[in-house]
N, C-alpha and C positions, 0 to 999 in steps of 0.2 A: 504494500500500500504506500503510495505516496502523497504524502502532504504538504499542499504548499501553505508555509507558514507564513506569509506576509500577512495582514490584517485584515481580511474581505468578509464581510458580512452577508454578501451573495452566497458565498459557498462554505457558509459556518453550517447551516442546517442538512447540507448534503453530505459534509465530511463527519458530521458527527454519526449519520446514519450508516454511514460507510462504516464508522469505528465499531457501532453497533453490531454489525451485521458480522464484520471482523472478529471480534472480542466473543461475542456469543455462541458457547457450544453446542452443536447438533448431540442431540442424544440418539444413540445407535444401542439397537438390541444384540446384546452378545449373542453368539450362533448358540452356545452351551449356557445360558444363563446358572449361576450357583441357587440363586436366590426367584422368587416369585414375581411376576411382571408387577405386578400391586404393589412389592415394595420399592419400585424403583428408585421412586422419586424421596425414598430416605435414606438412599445413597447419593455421595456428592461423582462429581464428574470433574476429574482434577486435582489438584492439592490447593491447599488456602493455607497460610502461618505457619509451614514447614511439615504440617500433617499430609500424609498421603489420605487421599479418601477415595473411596468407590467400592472396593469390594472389601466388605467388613465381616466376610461370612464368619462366624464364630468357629469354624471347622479350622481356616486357616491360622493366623496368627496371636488371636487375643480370646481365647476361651475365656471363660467364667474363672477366676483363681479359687477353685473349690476348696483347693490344700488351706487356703486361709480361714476357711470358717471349723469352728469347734468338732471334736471327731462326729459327736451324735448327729449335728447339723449337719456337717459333709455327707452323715450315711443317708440322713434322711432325704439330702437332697437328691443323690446317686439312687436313692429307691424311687421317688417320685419319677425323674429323668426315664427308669425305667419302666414302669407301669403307667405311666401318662402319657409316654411315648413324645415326650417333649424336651426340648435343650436344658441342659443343668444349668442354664442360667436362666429359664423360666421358672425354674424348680426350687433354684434358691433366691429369685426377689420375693417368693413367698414366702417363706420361713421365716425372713429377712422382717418381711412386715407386721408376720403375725409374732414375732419375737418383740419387736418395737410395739407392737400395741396391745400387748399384754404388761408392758412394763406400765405403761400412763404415764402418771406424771410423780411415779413413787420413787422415783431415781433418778437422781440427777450428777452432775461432777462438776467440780473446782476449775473450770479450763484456764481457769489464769484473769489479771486485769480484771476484778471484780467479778468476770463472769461465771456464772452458776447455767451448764449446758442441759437441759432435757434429752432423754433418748426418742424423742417421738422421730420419726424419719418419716420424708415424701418420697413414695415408690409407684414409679410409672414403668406399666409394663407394655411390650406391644407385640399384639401377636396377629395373625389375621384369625378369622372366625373358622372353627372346625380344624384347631392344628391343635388342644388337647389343651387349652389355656384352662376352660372350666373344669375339668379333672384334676390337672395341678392344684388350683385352687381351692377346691371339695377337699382333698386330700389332705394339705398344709392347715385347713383352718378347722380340720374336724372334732380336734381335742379343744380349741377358740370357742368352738360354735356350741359345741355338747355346754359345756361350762357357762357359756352366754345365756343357753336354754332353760339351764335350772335359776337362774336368774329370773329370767322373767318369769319363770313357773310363779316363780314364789312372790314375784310382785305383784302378778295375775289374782294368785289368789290368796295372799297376805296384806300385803300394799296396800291395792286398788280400793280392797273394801274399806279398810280401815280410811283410807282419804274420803270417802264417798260418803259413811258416817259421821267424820269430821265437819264435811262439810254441811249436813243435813243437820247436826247441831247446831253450827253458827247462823244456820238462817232462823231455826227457831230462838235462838238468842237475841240475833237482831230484832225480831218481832217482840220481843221483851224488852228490850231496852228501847225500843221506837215507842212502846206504849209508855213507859214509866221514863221518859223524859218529855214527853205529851202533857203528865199529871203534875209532875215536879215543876213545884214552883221556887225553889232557892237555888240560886246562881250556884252556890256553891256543889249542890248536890248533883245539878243540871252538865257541870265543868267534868265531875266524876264522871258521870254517865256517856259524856263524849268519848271522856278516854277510853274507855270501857269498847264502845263502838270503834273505834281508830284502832285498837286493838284488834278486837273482831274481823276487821279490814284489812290489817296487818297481814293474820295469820289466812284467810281466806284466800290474799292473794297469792301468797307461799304453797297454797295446798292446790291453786288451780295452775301454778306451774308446773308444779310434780304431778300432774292431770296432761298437761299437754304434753310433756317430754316423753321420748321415747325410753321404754326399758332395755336395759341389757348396756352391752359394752360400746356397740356398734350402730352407724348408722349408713344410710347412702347416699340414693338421691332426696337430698335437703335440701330447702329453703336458706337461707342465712339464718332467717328469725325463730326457724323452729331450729336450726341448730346450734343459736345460741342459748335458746331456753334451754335445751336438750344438756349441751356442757355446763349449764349452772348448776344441775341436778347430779354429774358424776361427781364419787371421788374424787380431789383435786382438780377440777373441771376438765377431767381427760378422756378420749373420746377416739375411735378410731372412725375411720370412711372407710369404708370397705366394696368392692364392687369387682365380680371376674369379667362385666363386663360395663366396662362405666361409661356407654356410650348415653344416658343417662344423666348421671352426674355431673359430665361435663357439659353439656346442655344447660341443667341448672346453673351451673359454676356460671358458665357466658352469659346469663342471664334470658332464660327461659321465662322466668316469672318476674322478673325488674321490669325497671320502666324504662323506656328507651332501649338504649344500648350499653345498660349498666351492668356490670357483673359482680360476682358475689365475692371478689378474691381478699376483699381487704378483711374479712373478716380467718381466713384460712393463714393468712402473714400475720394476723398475732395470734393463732394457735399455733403456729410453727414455735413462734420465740418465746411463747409463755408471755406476754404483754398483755396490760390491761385493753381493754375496752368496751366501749358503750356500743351497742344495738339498738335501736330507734325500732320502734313496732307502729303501727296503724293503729288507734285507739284501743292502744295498753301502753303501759309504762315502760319503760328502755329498758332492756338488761344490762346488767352493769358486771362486768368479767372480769376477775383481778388475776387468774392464772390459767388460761385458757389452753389448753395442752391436748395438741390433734395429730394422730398419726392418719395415714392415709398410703394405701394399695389400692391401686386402678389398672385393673390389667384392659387394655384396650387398643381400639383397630387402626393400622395405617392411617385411614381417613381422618379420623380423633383427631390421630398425633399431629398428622398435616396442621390439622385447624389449630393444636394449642400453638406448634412454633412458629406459624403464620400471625398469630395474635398477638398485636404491639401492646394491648390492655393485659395481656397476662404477660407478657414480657419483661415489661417496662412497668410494671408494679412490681416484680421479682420474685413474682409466683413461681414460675417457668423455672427459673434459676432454685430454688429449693430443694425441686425435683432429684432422684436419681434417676436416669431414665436407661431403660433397656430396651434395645431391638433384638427380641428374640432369635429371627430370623426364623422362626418355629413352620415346618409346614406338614403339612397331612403325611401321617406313617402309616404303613402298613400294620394292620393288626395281626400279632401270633397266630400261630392255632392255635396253640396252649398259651392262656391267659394269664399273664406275668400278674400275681398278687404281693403286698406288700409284705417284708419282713415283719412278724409280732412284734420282737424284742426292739427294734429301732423303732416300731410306730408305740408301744410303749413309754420309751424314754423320750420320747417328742411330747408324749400326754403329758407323762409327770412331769418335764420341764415346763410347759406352758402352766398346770394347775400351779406351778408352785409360784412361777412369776405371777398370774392374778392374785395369788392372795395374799402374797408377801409384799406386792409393790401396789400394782393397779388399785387393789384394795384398799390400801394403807395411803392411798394419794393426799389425804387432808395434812397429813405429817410425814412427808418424803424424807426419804436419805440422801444424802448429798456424799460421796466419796472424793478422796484424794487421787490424781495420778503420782508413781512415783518420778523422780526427777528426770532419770531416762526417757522415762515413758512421754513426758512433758517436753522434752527437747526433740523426740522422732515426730510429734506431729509437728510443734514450732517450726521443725527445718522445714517440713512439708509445706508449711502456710508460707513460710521468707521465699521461697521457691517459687510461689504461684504466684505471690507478690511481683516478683521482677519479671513475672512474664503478662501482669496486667497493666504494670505503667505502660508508659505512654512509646518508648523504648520495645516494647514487649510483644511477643506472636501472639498474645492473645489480648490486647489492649482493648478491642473491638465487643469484645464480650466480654468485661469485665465485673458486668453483676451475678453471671455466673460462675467464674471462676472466683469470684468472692466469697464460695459458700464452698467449695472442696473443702477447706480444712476444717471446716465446722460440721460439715457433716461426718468428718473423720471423726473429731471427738462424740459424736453423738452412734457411729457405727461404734465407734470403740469400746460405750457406752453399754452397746447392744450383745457383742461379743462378751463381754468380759460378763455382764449376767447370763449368758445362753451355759459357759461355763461354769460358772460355781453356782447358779440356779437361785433357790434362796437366801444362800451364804452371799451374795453380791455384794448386799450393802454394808459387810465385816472388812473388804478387802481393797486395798489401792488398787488402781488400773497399773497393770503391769506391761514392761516394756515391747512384749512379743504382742500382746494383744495391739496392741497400739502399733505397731509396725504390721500385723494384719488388719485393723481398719482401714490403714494408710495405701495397702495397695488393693483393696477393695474398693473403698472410693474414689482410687485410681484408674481403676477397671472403666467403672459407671462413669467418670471423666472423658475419657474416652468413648465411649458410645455416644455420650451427652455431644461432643466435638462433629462425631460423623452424623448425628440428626442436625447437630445445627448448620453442617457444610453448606447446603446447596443457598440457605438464606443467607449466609457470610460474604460469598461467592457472588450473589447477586447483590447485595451491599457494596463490595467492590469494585463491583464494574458499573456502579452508580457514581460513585465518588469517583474511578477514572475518566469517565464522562466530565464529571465536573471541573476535572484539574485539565481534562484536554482542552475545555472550552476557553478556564482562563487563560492556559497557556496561549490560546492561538489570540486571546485581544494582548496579550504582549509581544505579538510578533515571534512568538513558537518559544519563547525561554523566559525564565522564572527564575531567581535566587528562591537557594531553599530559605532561606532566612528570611526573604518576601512573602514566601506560601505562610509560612507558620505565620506572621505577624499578622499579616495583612487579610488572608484569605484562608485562616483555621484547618490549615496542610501541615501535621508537626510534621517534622523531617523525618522523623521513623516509618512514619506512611508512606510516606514521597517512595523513600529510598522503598518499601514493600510494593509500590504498585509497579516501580520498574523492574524490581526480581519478577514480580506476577505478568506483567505486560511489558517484556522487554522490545517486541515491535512497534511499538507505541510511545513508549514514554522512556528517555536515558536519561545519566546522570551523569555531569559531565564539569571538573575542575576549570574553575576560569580565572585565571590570571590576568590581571590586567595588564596594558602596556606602559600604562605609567609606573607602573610598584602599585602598590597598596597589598592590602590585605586579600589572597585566593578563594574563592567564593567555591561552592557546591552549587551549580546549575540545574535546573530541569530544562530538557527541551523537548521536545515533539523530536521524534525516531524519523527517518529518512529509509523508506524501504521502497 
């Protein structure tokens, strides 16, 4: 391509489309695809910030690191893998979630700098429909769910009644105290009787939200407002989302039931971080949330996924970024003839591991324990966060996505969190986080980093070739060349970009030392490429 760089506003709109047309990759079907036509477009095409992306098949280079998770948890997940006929890493973001939302919000850790870290994790899974996603998930959550069920058994018919006499009291009360503040004639006696009533009021409206709220551990597709009422009423206001197929949920999330084109995330970003706040209801009173603590497993369809990382409102609020997310890459197996069943003795020790984190943690949420890491342990995830640091300034391959990359090390300490109780079970809250455990969080949310990278390619990618547009546009009203030192000041080009868009589009855009002929000080150039 050649471009003449002198200053013509005639042929600014025609060479940009030529750049278009140039810079934009045709998508070609491989003769052999590894992966399903449906998944395509969650593979990138190309590399973006030193990543190779395109084929991510999990058979090649980056399996699941199973050897990292607990032995029971590895066997359980190597069991599911095989009897659901689905990838070990479909197998293990479910264990993964239902281990984190069995804890609530009864554990917590010291991670440093004042902060006190929750185990709740955001787990996105993505499979296409009919490749064994709802079987993993039956599976993983059965010992969650059996235990969920005598829950509600007993709120069903312990609970419920007792609220319903409660409240068939207070209205006969009210009707008592409506008549004998009617007859009462002294201020003083009349002042009692209100408070009396204000009380009544009080507690009524206490007993119609444990009326509204849902029972048990779990919830799915929700409202905002019914799952805020819903977290006032858990242990420690902790809650998981649960859905094997959250096309659903995320629906609601994007705002299904809001107005306009509002969505419900702001309320799921401070159950992420345990942060207060307030919920506004339609003719009822706010709920008011002082430790709002939500785990959340969504196993869900390419289309889903498209729409969340497509969506700037869940992006750019830092929902998105929270996320682990996994691309299964899962697709239809053939079934045995003889019916692979689960080992007893490992779906056992999966039981009593979950029974014991609800009753010793989830349970106990009003009064959590908080543990120490030892000093190792504290310094393997630190390097991990100084690390992802220098790769989010402005210097950095990942500067571009930098709300996400802001949350790897946090979610290390919060997987570490997870590990370290999957092993010692109820003993958890006796023991520091120890340095192995923490060096397998660390490359476990290393794993999910990387998957998180190759779903976000192909939007990066076209990020990119929006901004070289832009810089080719200003280059050509400067007569085809820029000081990088102009771009950054002038026109919000840092030079770390500049110099990435020429590694990326080297027919396009060079980078090129200018000396002047007077002396002065050698500049770093951009210019429009000569092809």
């Amino acid at each position: 391509m050649s471009l003449n760089t002198t200053q013509d506003p005639d042929t600014t709109t025609a060479a940009i489309n030529e750049l278009v047309r140039e810079i934009t990759p045709t998508a070609k079907t491989p003769e052999n695809p590894k992966t399903p036509l449906q998944n395509a477009s969650l593979q990138s095409i190309g590399s973006f910030g030193g990543i190779a992306v395109g084929d991510n098949d999990e058979s090649d280079s980056h399996p699941f690191p199973l050897d990292m998770l607990p032995d029971e948890v590895r066997k359980m997940a190597s069991e599911i893998s095989e009897v659901a006929l689905v990838p070990e890493s479909l197998a293990a973001i479910n264990l993964l979630g239902f281990l984190s939302s069995s804890l609530g919000g009864g554990l917590l850790i010291d991670s440093g700098g004042e902060r006190i870290t929750p185990a709740n994790l955001f787990f996105l899974g993505i499979a296409e429909s009919g490749t064994g996603k709802g079987r993993a998930f039956s599976i993983a959550s059965k010992p969650f769910r059996e235990i969920e069920a005598e829950e509600v058994d007993h709120w069903e018919s312990e609970t419920l009644p007792e609220i319903k006499k409660d409240l068939r009291l207070i209205e006969k009360d009210f009707r008592k105290l409506e008549k004998a503040i009617e007859k009462e004639s002294d201020s003083h006696s009349r002042e009692q009787v209100g408070r009396e009533i204000q009380e009544l009021e009080r507690r009524k409206a206490e007993l119609e939200k444990q009326l509204a709220s849902e029972a048990g551990f779990s919830v799915a597709d929700i409202t905002k407002e019914k799952l805020a009422v819903t977290l006032e009423q858990q242990p420690g206001q902790a809650l998981a989302s649960l859905s094997p197929e959250g096309r659903g949920v995320i629906d609601v999330l994007m705002g299904k039931y809001g107005k306009g084109n509002e969505s419900d995330e702001d309320l799921y970003l401070s159950s992420y971080s345990r942060e207060s706040v307030k919920v506004s209801r339609l003719s009822r009173p706010p709920v008011n949330l002082t430790t709002p603590c939500l785990s959340v497993l969504w196993l869900i369809q390419p289309d889903k996924a498209r729409r969340l990382t497509e969506s700037e409102a869940i992006t750019e609020s830092g929902l998105l970024p929270r996320f682990l997310v996994c691309d299964s890459k899962a697709e239809a197996m053939d079934e045995p003839e003889t019916p692979r069943s689960m080992d007893e003795q490992t779906a056992s020790h999966w039981t009593e591991l979950i029974r014991d984190l609800l009753e010793e943690f989830r349970a106990k949420g009003e009064t959590p324990v908080t543990i120490k890491a030892d000093d190792e342990a504290r310094a393997t995830i630190v390097a991990y966060q100084n690390a992802n640091n220098a790769r989010r300034r402005k210097s950095g391959d990942l500067q571009d996505i930098n709300s996400f990359v802001a949350r790897w090390a946090e979610n290390a300490w919060r997987m570490a969190l997870v590990i370290h109780a999957a092993k010692l079970g109820a003993d958890a809250g006796k023991r520091n986080l120890d340095t192995e455990t923490a060096r397998q969080a660390v490359e476990i949310v290393k794993w999910f980093s990387q998957q998180q990278l190759a779903i976000l390619a192909p939007q990066r990618s076209d990020r990119n070739r929006s901004r070289l547009m832009r810089l080719f546009s200003i280059l050509r009203d400067y007569k085809g060349a820029r000081s990088l030192r102009d771009l950054d000041k002038s026109h919000g080009f840092h030079k770390e970009e500049v110099r990435k868009l020429a590694d990326e589009f080297p027919a396009q855009i060079k980078i090129e030392r200018n000396k002047p002929e007077g002396g002065g000080r050698p500049s770093d150039v951009a210019i429009l490429a000569q092809g």
